[in-house]
C-alpha positions as CSV (number, residue, x, y, z in Angstrom):
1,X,-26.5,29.5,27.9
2,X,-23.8,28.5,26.0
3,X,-20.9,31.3,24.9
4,X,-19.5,31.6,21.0
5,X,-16.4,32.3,20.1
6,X,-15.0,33.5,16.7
7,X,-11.8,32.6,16.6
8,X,-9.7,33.5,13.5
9,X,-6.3,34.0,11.7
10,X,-6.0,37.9,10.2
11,X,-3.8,40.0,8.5
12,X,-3.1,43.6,9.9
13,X,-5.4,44.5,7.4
14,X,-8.5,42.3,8.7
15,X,-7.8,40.0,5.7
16,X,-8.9,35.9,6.9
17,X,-9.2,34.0,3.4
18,X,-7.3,31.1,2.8
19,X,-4.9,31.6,5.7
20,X,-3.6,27.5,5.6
21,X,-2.7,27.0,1.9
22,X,-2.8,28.0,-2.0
23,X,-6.0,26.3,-3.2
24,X,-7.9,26.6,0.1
25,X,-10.1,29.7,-1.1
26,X,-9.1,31.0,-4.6
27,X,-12.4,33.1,-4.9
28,X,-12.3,36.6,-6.4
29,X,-9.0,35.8,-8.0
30,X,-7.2,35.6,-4.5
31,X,-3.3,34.7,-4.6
32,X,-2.2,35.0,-1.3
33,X,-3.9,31.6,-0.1
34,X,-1.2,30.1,2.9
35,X,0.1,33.2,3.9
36,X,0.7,32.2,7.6
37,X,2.9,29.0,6.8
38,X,5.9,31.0,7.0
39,X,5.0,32.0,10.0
40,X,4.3,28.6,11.5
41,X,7.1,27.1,10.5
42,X,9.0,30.0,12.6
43,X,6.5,29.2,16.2
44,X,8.1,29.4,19.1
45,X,7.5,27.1,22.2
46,X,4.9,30.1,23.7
47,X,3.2,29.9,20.5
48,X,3.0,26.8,20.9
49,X,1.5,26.4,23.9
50,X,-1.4,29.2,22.6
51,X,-2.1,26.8,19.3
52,X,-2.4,24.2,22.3
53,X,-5.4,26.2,24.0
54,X,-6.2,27.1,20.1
55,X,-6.8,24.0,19.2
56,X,-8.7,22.6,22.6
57,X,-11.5,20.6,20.9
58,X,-15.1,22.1,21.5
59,X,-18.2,21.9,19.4
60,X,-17.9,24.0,16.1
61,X,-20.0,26.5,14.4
62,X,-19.1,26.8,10.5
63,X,-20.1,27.9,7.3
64,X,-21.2,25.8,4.3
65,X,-17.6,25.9,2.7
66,X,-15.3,25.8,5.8
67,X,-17.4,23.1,6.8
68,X,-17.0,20.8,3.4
69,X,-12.8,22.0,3.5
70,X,-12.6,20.7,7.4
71,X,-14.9,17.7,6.3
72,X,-12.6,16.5,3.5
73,X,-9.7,17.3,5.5
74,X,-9.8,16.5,9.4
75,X,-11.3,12.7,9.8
76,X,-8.4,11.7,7.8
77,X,-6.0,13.9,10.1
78,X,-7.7,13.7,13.6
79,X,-4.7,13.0,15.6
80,X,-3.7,16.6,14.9
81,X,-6.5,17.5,16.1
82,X,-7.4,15.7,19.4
83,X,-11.4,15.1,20.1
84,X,-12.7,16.7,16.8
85,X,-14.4,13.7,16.1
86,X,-16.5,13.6,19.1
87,X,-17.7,16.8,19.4
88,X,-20.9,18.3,17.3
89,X,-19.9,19.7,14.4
90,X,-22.7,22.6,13.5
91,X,-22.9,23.9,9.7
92,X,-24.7,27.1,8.6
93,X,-26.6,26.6,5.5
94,X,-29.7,27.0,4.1
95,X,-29.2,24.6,0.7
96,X,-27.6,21.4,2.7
97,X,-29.8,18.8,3.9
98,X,-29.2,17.0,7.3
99,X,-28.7,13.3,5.1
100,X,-25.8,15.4,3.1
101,X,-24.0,16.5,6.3
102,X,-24.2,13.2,7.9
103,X,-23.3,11.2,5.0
104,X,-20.4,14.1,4.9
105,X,-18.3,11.6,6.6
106,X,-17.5,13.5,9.5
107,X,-19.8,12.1,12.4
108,X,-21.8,14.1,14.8
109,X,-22.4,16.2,12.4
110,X,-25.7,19.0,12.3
111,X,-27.3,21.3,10.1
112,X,-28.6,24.6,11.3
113,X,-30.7,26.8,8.8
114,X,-31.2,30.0,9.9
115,X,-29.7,32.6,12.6
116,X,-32.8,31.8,14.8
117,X,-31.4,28.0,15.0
118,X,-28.5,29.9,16.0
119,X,-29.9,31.5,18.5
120,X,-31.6,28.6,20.2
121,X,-28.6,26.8,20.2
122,X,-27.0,29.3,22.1
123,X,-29.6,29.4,24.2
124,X,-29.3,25.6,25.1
125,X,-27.3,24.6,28.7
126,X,-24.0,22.9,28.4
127,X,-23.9,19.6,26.6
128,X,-20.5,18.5,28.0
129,X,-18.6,19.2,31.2
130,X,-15.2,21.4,31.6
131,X,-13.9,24.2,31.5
132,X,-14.9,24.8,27.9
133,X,-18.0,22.8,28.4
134,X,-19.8,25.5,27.4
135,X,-18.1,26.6,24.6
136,X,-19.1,26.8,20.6
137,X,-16.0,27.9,18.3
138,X,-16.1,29.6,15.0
139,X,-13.5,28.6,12.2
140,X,-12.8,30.6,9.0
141,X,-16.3,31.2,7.9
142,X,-16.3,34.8,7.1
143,X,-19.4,35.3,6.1
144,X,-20.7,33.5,9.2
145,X,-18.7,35.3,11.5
146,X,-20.4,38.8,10.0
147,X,-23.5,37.7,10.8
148,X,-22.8,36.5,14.0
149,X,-21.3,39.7,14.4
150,X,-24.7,41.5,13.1
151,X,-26.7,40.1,15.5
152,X,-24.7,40.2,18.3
153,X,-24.1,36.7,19.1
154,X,-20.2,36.5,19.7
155,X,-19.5,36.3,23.3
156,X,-15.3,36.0,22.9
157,X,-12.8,36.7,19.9
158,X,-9.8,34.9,19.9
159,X,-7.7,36.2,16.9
160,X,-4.4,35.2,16.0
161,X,-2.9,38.8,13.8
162,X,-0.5,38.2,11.8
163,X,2.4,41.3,10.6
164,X,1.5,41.3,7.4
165,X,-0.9,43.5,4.9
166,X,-2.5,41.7,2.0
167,X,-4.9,44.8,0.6
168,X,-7.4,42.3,-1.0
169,X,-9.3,39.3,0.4
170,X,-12.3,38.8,2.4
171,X,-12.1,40.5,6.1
172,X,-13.3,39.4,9.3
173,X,-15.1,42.4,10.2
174,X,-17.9,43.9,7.3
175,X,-20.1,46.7,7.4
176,X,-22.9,44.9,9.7
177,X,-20.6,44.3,12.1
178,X,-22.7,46.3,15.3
179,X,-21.0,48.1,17.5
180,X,-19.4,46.6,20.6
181,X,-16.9,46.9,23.5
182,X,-14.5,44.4,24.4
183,X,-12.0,43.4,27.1
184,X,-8.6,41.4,26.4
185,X,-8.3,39.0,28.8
186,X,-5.0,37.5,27.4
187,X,-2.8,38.0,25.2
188,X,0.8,36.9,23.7
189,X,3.5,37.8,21.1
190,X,5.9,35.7,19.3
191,X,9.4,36.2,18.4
192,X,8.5,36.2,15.1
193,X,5.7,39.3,15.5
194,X,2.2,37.1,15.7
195,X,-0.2,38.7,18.5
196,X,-2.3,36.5,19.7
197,X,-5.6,38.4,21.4
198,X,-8.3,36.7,23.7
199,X,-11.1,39.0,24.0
200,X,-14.3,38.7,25.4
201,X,-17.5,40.8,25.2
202,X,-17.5,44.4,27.5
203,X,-21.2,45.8,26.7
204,X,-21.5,48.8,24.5
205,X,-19.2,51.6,23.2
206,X,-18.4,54.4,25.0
207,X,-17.6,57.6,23.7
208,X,-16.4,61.2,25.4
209,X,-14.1,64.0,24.8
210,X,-10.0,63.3,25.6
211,X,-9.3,65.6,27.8
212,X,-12.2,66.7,28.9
């Protein structure tokens, strides 16, 4: 079975939209769009050896319109991005056709429709050996993520929170999200207040009394 991770930048406030520039998502009005850069162009070296693990190509999992933003953007960049052109890039949407995501421009490219294609997918053995052989990552894509979240499909949450509240936007976490445990299994904060937080999936919640 192969594991999925959700892997996201967020405000203190849960906010993900257009975290990499102005006119990346300007939906419902938002102004904020690029509110990390300032951040980024503060990283330290420990940050940058996270972005480094951050980064590590795997297959992809992505919504409609994070897919057409990394599809315009990424063949054109891909030595920022070692490997992204080899791996299988996998786009949630029921309207796209497989023809329109292969003649997208960014090879190895496939079209799921539906959760249960997500599901099976998970539910396929590792494609590619190594340590993260196993591995399907999730960009952006809110609305994706929510779902995933909804049917309990994430695995591990790698979130990179940054110190800053934004009070509008679309958030990571919506009101189907089911409830779950998880356990951090690393984590790391830069000199410039960034916490980056690798968790992984702990079985249910557990409640009690404190004190008791």
């Amino acid at each position: 079975m192969r594991k999925i991770i959700v892997q996201e930048f967020i405000t203190l406030d849960g906010v993900m939209q257009a975290p990499g520039g102005p006119e990346e998502d300007t939906s419902s009005s938002f102004k904020f769009g690029g509110w990390t850069a300032p951040y980024f162009a503060e990283a330290d070296e420990a940050a940058g050896d996270f972005m480094k693990r951050w980064m590590e190509s795997t297959d992809i999992l992505l919504g409609k319109k994070t897919f057409e933003l990394f599809a315009g953007y990424w063949p054109k960049h891909a030595d920022m991005w070692p490997g992204i052109i080899d791996v299988t890039k996998y786009v949630v949407s029921d309207t796209m056709s497989q023809s329109e995501v292969e003649n997208s421009g960014w090879k190895n490219s496939v079209v799921l429709k539906s959760v249960n294609d997500i599901k099976k997918l998970k539910n396929l053995p590792a494609g590619r050996q190594g340590s993260e052989g196993t591995a399907i990552k999730v960009h952006g894509s809110g609305n994706l993520a929510q779902t995933l979240f909804k049917y309990d499909l994430v695995d591990e949450l790698c979130l990179m929170i940054f110190p800053i509240t934004l009070g509008t936007g679309k958030r990571l976490f919506g009101e189907g999200t089911i409830p779950a445990a998880f356990t951090m299994t690393d984590s790391l904060i830069t000199s410039n207040g960034v916490i980056f937080a690798y968790y992984k999936r702990a079985g249910k919640v557990k409640t009690g009394t404190v004190g008791a």
